[in-house]
C-alpha positions as CSV (number, residue, x, y, z in Angstrom):
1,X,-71.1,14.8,24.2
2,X,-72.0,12.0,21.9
3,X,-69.6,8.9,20.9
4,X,-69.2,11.0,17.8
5,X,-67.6,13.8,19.2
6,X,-65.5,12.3,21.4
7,X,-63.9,10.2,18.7
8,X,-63.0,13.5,17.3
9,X,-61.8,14.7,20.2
10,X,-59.7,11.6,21.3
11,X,-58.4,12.1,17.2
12,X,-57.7,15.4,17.3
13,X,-55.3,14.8,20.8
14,X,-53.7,12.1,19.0
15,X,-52.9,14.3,15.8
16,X,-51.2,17.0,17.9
17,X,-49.4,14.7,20.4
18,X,-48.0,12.6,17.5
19,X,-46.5,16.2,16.2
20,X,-44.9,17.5,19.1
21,X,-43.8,13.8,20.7
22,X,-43.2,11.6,17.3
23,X,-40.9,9.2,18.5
24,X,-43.1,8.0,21.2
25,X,-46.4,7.5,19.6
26,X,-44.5,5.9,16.8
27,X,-41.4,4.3,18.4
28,X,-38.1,5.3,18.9
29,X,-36.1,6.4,16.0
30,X,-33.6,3.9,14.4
31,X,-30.9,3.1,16.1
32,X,-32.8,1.6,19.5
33,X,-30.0,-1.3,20.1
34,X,-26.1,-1.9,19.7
35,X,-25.3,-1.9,15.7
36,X,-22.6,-4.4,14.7
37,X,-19.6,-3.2,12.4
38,X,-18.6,-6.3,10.9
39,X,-15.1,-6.0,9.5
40,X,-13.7,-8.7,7.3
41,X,-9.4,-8.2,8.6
42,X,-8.0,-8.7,12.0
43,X,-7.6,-5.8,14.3
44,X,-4.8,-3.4,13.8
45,X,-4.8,-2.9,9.8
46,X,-6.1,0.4,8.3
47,X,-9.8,-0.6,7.5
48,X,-10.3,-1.7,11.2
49,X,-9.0,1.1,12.5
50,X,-11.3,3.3,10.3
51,X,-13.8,1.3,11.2
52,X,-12.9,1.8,15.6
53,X,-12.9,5.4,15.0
54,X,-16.2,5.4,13.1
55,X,-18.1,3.0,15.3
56,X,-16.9,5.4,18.2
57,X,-18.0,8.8,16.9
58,X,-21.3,7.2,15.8
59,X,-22.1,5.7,19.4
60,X,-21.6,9.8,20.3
61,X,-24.1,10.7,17.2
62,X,-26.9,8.1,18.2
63,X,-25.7,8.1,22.1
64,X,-26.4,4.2,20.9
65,X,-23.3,1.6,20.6
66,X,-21.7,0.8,17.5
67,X,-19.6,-2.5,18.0
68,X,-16.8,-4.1,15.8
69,X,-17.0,-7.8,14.8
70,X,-13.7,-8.9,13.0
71,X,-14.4,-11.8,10.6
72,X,-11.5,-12.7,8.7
73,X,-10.3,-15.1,5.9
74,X,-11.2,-15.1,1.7
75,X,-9.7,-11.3,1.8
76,X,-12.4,-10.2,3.6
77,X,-15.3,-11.7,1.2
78,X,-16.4,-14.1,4.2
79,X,-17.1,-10.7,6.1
80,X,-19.0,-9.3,3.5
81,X,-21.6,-12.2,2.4
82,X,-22.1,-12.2,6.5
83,X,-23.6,-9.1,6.2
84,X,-25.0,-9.5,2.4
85,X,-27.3,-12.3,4.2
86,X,-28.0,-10.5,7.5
87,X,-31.4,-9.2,7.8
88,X,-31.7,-5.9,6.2
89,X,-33.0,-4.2,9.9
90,X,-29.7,-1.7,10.0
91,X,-28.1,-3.3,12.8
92,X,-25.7,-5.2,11.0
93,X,-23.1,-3.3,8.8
94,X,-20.5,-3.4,7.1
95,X,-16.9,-2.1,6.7
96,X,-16.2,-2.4,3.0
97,X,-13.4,-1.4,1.0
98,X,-12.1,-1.5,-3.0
99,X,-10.4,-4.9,-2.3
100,X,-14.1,-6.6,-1.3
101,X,-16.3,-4.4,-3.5
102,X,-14.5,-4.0,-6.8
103,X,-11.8,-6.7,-6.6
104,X,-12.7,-9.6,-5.3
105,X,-15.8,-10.1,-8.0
106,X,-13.2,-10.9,-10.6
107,X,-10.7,-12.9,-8.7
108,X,-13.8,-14.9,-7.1
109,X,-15.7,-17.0,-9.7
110,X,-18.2,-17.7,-7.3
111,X,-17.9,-15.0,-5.1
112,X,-20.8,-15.6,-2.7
113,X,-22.0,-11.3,-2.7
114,X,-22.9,-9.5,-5.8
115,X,-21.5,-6.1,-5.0
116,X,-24.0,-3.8,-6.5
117,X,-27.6,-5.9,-5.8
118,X,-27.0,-7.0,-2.4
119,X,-25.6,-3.9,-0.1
120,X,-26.8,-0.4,0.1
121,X,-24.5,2.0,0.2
122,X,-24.1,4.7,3.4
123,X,-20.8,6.5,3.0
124,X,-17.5,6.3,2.0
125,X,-15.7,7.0,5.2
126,X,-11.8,7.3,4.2
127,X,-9.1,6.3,1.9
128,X,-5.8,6.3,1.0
129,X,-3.0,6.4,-2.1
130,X,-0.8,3.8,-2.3
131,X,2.7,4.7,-2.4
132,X,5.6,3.2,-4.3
133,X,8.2,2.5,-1.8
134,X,11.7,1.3,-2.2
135,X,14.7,-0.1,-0.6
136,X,17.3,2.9,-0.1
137,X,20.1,0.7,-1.9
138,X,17.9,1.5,-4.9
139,X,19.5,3.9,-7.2
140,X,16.1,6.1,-8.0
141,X,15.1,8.8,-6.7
142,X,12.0,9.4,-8.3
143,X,9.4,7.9,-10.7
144,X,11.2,8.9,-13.7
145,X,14.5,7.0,-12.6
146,X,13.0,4.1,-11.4
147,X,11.2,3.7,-14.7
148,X,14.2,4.2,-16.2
149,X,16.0,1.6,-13.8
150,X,13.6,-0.9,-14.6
151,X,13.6,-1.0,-18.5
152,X,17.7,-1.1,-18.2
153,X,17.0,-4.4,-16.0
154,X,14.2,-6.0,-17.6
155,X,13.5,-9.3,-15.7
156,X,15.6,-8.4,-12.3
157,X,13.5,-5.9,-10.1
158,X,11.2,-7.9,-7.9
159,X,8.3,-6.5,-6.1
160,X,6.4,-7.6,-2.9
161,X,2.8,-7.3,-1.9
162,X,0.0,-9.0,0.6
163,X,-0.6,-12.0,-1.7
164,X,-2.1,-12.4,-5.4
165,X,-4.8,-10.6,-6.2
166,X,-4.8,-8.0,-3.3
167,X,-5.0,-4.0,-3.7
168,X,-1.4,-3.6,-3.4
169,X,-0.7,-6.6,-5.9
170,X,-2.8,-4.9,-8.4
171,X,-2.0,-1.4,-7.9
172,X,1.3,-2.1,-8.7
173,X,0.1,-4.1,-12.1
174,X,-1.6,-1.2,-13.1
175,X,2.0,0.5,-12.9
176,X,3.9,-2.1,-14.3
177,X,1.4,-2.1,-17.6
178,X,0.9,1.9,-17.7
179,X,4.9,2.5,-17.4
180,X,5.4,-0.4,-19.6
181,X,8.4,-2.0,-17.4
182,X,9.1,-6.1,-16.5
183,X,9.3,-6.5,-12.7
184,X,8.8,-9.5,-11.0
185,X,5.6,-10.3,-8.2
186,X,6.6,-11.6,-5.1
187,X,3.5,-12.5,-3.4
188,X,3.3,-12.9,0.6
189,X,0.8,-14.1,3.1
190,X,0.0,-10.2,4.2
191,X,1.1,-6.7,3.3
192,X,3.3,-7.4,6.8
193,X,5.4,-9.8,5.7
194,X,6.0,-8.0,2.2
195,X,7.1,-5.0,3.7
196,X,9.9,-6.9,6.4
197,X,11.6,-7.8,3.3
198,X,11.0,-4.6,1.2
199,X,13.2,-3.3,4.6
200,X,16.0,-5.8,4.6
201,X,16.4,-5.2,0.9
202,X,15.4,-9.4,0.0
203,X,13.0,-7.6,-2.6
204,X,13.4,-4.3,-4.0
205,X,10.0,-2.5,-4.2
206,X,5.9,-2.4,-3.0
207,X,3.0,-0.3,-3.5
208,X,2.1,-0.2,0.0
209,X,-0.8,2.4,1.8
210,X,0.4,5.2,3.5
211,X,-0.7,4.0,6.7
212,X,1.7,1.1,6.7
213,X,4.8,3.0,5.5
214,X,4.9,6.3,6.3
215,X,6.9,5.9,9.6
216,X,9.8,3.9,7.6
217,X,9.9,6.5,5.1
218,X,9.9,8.8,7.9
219,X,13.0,7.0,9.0
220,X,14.6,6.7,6.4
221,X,14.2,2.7,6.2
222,X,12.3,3.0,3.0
223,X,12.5,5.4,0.0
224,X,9.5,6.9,-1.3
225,X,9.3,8.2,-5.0
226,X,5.4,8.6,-5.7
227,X,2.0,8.1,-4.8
228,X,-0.7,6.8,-6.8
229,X,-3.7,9.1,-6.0
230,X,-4.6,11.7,-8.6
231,X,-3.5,14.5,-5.9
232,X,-0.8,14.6,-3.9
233,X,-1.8,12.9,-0.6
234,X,-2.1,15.6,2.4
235,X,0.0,13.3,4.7
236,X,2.8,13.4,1.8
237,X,2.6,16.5,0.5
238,X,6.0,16.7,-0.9
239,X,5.9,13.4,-2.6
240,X,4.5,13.9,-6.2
241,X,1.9,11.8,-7.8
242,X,3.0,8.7,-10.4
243,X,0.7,10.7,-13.1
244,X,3.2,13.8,-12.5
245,X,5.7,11.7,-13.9
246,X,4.3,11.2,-17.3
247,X,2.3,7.8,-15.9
248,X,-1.3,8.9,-16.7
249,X,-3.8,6.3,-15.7
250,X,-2.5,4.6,-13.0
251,X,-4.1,6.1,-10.5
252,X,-5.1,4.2,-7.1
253,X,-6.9,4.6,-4.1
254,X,-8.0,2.1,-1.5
255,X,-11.5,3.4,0.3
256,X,-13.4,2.3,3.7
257,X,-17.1,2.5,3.4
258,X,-19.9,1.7,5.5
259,X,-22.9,-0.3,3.7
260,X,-25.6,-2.5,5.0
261,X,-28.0,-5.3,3.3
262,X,-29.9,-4.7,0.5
263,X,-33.4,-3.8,1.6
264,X,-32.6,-2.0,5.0
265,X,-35.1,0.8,5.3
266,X,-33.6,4.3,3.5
267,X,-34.6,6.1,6.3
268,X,-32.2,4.2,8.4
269,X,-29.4,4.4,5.7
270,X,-30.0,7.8,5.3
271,X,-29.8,8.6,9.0
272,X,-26.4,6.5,8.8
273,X,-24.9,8.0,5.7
274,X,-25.7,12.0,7.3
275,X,-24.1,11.0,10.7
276,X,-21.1,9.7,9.0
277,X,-20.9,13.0,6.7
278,X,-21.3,14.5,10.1
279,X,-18.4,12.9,11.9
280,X,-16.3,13.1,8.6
281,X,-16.5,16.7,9.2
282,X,-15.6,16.8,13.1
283,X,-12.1,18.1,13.1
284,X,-11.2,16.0,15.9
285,X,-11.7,13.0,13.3
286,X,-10.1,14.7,10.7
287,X,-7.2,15.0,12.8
288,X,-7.1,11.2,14.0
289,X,-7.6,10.2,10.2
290,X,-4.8,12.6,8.9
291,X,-2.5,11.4,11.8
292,X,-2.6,7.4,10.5
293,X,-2.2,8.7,6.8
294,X,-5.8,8.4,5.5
295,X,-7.6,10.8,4.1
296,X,-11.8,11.7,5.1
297,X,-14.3,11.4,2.7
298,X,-17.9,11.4,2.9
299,X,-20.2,10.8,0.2
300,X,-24.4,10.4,0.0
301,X,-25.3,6.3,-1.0
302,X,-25.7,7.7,-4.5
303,X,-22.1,8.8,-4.8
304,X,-20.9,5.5,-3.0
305,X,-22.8,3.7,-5.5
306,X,-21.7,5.1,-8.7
307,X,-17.7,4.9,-7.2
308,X,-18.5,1.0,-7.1
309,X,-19.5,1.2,-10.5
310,X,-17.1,3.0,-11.8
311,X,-14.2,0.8,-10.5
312,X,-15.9,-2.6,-10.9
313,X,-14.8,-2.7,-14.8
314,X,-11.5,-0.7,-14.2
315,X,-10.2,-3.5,-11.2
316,X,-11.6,-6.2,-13.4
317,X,-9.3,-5.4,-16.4
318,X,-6.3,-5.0,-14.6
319,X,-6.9,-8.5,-12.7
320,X,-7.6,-10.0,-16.6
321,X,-4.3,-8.2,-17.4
322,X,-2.3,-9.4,-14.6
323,X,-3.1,-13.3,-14.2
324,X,-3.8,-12.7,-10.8
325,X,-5.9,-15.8,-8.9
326,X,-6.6,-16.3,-5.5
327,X,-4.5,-18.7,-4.0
């Protein structure tokens, strides 16, 4: 056999080895280390635990481990330009949400991320209404009454949420402008704090997220009259939505995606965005989701994409609207 031929041969082995065994000849597919989950809140609120749950069921996926890295402060914007600036290898993500994507840009004037040209999108993982929860001395009962309540005391109702600016501060703008009523904004350092005093009545009213106040409705600390998602949440199925009440367009979710750097390979974000779809779908997650009040999702990175969008210019006019400025 000449050098020729066995060039062909040694070819020829190569081609059908690489076929039957492509990860080794070409490397291991992606994920071959730990991947970091950088969330921008401390442990114990509602994106870090979507976050814990996710970074579990993908270490099962990838039988790799998925770790969370809380880096708080700016409303989570420090988080994110960590991982904006973070080589684009698919080992550093992040936990997004509304409040970092779609929010922040207009209360930051130099917000150090551009929301659209420096992540790529993977999947929206979960979300949640916000509800409108009052203080039982409250004489409403629903949406309709409050409204009503409201424009008879122009001036007097005051409202709490976790500081100017934030998802619950501006959900509850968006209701204040569509219903057309005067309340007054009590900003606190945290949704925590807000809803202590929504409790012992020192303020009257909060759009809060399900997760944080559906045991004190439960109880009976806390009256619920609607929810701002343009369904009826499947944790609160008996509550109606604001929109029922005549309040069309002030629909408002909070959402919990995954997303890395811009320029990480698609093959790894597409790998990332199925598993999540994947894990989504488990029932044992659905279950664990549904049980803290949130909702699964699950989108492709085209979907994710457009939602940012979408609600860039929405979240941007209510801010304008509001006078809300980071403090």
């Amino acid at each position: 056999m000449n050098v020729m031929d066995m060039k062909l041969v040694v070819c020829s082995i190569v081609v059908v080895f690489s076929s039957l065994f492509p990860t080794v000849v070409l490397g291991q597919a992606y994920p071959t280390r730990p991947v970091r989950i950088v969330v921008g809140s401390a442990a114990g609120g509602p994106i870090d635990l979507v976050a814990r749950l996710t970074a579990q069921k993908l270490s099962e996926v990838f039988d790799q481990q998925f770790v969370i890295e809380n880096r708080t402060g700016a409303g989570g914007t420090i988080a994110g330009e960590y991982v904006a600036r973070s080589a684009p290898d698919g080992y550093t993500l992040s936990m997004g949400s509304a409040a970092t994507l779609c929010i922040a840009p207009a209360l930051y004037p130099k917000l150090p991320y551009d929301p659209v040209r420096d992540f790529s999108p993977i999947s929206v993982v979960a979300a949640t209404s916000f509800v409108l929860v009052a203080h039982p001395s409250i004489p409403a009962r629903s949406v309709k009454e409050f409204i009503a309540l409201a424009k008879a005391k122009p001036g007097q109702l005051r409202f709490g949420s976790a500081g100017s600016g934030s998802a619950t501060h501006l959900s509850a703008e968006l209701f204040r402008s569509m219903a057309k009523i005067d309340v007054v904004h009590v900003p606190y350092k945290g949704g925590s704090q807000a809803i202590i005093d929504v409790l012992s009545g020192q303020i009257d009213f909060m759009f809060d997220t399900i997760p944080n106040s559906r045991q004190h409705v439960k109880a009976g600390k806390l009256r619920a009259l609607g929810v701002t998602g343009s369904q009826r949440s499947p944790v609160m199925r008996d509550l109606p939505t604001i929109a029922e009440a005549g309040i069309a367009g002030s629909e408002a979710t909070t959402w919990f995606g995954l997303l890395a750097p811009a320029g990480t390979p698609r093959d790894s974000v597409s790998r990332l965005s199925a598993a999540s779809r994947k894990i989504v779908a488990n029932e044992d997650m659905k279950q664990r989701m549904l049980g803290q009040g949130l909702e699964p999702v699950g989108n492709t990175p085209e979907q994710f994409a457009q939602l940012i969008k979408l609600e860039l210019p929405k979240w941007a006019k209510v801010v304008r609207s509001s006078g809300a400025r980071v403090e």
